[in-house]
TORNUDREN-198615 format. One record per residue (C-alpha): residue number from 0; residue in one letter; z, y, x. Coordinates in steps of 0.5 Angstrom, whole numbers, plus 500, padded with zeros to 3 digits. Each point is the difference from the previous one (the first is absolute). Example, Ala and Ser with C-alpha at 12.3 -4.5 7.8 and 13.67 -1.06 7.14 Angstrom:
2
0:a:516:491:525
1:s:498:507:502
END
This chain:
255
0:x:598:607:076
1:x:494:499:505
2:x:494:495:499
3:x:495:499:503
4:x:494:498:498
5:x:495:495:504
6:x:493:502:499
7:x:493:497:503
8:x:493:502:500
9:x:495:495:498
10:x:493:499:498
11:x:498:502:493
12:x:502:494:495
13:x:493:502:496
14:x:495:500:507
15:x:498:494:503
16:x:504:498:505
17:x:498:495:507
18:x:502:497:506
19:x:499:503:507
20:x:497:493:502
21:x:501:502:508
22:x:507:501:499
23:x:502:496:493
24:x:503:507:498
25:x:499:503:494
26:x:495:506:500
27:x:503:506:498
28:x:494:504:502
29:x:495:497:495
30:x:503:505:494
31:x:505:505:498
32:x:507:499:502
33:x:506:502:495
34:x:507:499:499
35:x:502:493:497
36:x:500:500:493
37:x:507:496:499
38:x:503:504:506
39:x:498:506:496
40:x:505:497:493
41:x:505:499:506
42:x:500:507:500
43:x:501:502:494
44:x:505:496:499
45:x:503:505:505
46:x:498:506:498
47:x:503:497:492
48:x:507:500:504
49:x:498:507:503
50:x:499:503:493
51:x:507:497:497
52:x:504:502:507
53:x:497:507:504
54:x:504:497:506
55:x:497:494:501
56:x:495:501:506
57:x:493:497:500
58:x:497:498:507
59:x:493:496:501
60:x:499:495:506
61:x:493:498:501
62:x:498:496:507
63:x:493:501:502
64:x:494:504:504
65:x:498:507:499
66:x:497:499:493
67:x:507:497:497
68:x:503:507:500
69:x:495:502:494
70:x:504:495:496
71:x:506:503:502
72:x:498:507:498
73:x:498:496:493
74:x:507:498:499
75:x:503:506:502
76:x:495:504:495
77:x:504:496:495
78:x:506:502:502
79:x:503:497:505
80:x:504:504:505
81:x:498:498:507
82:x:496:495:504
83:x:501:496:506
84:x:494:497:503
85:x:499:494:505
86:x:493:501:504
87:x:499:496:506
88:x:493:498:503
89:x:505:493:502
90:x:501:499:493
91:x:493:498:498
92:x:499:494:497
93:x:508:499:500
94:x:502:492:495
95:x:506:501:494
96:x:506:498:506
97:x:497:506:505
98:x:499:504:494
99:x:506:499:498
100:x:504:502:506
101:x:496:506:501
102:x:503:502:493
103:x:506:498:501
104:x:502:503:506
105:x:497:506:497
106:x:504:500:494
107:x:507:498:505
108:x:502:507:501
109:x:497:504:494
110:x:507:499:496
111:x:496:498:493
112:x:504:497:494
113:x:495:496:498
114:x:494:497:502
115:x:494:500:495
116:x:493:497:500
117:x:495:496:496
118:x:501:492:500
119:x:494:499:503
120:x:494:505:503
121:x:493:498:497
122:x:496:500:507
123:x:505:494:503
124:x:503:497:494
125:x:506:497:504
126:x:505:503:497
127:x:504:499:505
128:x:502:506:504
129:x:505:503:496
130:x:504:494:501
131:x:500:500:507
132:x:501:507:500
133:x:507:498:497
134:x:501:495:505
135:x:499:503:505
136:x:506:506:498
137:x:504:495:497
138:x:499:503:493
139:x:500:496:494
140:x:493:500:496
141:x:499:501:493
142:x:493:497:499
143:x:494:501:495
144:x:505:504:495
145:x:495:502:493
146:x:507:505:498
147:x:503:504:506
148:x:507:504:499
149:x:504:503:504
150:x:507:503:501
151:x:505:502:504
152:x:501:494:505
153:x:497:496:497
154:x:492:498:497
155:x:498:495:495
156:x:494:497:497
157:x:496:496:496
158:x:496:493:503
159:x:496:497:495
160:x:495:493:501
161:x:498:495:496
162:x:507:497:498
163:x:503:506:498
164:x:504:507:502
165:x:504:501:507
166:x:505:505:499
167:x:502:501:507
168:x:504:506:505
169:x:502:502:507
170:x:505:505:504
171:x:496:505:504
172:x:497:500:504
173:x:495:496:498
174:x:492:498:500
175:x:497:500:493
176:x:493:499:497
177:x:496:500:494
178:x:494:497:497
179:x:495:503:496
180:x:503:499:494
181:x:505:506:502
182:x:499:508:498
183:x:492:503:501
184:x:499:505:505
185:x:500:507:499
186:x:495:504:502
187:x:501:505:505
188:x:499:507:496
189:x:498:507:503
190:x:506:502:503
191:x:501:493:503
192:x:494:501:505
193:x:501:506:502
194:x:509:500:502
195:x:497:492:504
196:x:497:504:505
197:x:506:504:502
198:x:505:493:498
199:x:501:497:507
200:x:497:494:504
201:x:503:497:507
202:x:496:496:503
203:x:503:494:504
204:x:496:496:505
205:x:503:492:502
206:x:503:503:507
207:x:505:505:495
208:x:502:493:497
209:x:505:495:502
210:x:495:494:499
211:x:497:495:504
212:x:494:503:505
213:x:496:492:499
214:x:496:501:493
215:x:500:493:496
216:x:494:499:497
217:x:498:495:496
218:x:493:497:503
219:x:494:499:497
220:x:496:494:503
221:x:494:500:495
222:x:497:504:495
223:x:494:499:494
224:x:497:504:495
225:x:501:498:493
226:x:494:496:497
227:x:495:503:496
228:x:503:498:492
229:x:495:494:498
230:x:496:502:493
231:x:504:497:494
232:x:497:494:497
233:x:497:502:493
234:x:501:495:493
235:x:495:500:496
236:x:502:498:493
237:x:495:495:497
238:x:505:496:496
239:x:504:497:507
240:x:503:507:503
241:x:508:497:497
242:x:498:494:505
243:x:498:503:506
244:x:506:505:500
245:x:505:494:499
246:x:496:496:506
247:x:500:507:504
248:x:509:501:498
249:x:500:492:503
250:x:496:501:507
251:x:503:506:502
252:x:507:497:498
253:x:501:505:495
254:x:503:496:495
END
């Protein structure tokens, strides 16, 4: 079995994080940038599989500039395989259907039997690419899965919401990803950091691809600081606080 893991490297979810208010982009160079917490969960759900069956190759593709490589040595310390990187200076700034395009013409020749990622990245939140991945190689997508197994020719899983329980399944080939109510990462050990520098990453530029040459992107017409918070308005209770509370809930239609 050969899965391939979708990565990406985003700015630290713990840090400040602020447009470039020139290009409406986000601005990845205001802090530090580390592999994506739920891809890092997809990922173990791989290496889960690669524990239970020594056969089952794992592979890491990440599409980014020079620094996304440091992402993908991360997942390789963990334990995955290899690594396959798309750079490409045309890229920048590339929306989630260019995004999409780029992974999926990447993906198209690789041969893998499942396609992993996380449900959504936590720079972008569209949650939205690994679907479109899907459709562009016609596979089938199971989405948003909280339990993930797999088996010959086949993976299965559980959705979970609101309303209750989904048991869903698919043939392979096919595109899954996880939330993260899905396994914790592990860390990467001594061992790990050391073999990820012999492990082998190939580098693919957008013109080895079979895609469209003319990016489509997404275009930015305003953007605007976000506003200093307001101070809050302090009761003091002199006999009338349960009053004014009442009254606040009902202008602010809270009630």
């Amino acid at each position: 079995m050969k899965i391939v893991v979708l990565i990406k490297q985003v700015p630290d979810t713990y840090e400040e994080r602020t447009l470039d208010l020139t290009t409406g982009w986000l601005n990845r160079d205001a802090g530090d940038n580390i592999v994506d917490e739920i891809n890092e969960r997809a990922l173990e759900v791989a290496l889960q599989q690669k524990d239970k069956d020594k056969s089952t190759e794992v592979v890491v593709l990440a599409m980014g500039p020079d620094g996304a490589a440091k992402a993908i040595r991360k997942a390789l310390s963990m334990g995955a395989d290899s690594g396959i990187h798309v750079k490409d200076d045309s890229l920048a700034g590339s929306d989630a259907i260019r995004t999409a395009a780029v992974l999926a013409a990447a993906l198209k020749d690789v041969g893998a039997d499942i396609i992993l990622a996380g449900n959504e990245s936590t720079d972008g939140r569209g949650g939205v690419v690994p679907a479109m991945v899907a459709e562009f190689l016609s596979l089938p997508l199971l989405g948003a899965l909280s339990v993930a197994e797999f088996s010959a020719g086949t993976v299965s899983g559980e959705r979970r919401s609101e309303e209750g329980t989904l048991r869903v399944s698919s043939a392979l080939p096919a595109v899954v990803t996880v939330t993260e109510n899905i396994a914790e990462a592990r860390f990467p050990n001594f061992k790990g950091i050391l073999t990820a520098k012999r492990k082998p990453v190939s580098t693919v530029s957008v013109g080895e691809l079979e895609v469209a040459s003319t990016p489509a992107r997404s275009m930015v017409v305003s953007t605007s600081e976000r506003p200093v918070r307001a101070a809050g308005t302090k009761v003091v209770d002199e006999g009338t606080a349960g009053t004014q509370l009442a009254a606040y809930l009902i202008e602010n239609r809270l009630v």
